[in-house]
C-alpha positions in Angstrom: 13.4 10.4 -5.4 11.9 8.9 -8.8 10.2 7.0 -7.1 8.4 8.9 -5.0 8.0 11.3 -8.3 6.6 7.9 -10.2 3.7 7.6 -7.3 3.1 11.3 -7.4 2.1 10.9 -11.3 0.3 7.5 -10.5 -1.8 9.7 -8.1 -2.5 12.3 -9.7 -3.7 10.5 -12.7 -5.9 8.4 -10.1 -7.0 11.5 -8.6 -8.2 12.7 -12.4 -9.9 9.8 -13.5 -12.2 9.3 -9.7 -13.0 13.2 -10.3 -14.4 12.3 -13.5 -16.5 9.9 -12.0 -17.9 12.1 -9.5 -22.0 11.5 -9.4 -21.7 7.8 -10.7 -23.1 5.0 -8.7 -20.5 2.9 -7.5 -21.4 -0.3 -9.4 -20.8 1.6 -12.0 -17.2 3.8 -11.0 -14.1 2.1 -12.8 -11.8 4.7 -11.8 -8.8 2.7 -9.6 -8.5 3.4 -5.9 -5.8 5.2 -4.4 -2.3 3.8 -4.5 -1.1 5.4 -1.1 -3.7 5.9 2.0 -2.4 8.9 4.1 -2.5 8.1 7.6 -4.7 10.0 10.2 -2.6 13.1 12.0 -2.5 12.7 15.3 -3.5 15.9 16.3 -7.0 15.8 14.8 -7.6 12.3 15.6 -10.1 12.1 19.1 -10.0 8.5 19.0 -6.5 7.6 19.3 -5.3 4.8 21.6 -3.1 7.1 23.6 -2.3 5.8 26.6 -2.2 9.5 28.5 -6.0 10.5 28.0 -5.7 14.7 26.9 -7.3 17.0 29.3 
């Protein structure tokens, strides 16, 4: 649990410093990345590689 609390606050002050950045060319951006990529849902993702094509 803290540690999932301890990435939250990482994020969020990520999150913070990109949104300052907003409008900056990106040579010039030295707000840090994001620590944890969120996967694609599977629902909303058209190019999955499901082996049972949706109709």
């Amino acid at each position: 649990m803290l540690l999932w609390l301890a990435i939250r606050d990482i994020e969020d002050k990520r999150a913070r410093a990109r949104a300052k950045e907003i409008g900056l060319p990106a040579g010039q951006r030295r707000a840090q990345g994001r620590l944890v990529e969120a996967s694609p849902s599977k629902a909303g993702n058209k190019h999955s590689r499901s082996p049972h094509p949706s109709t």
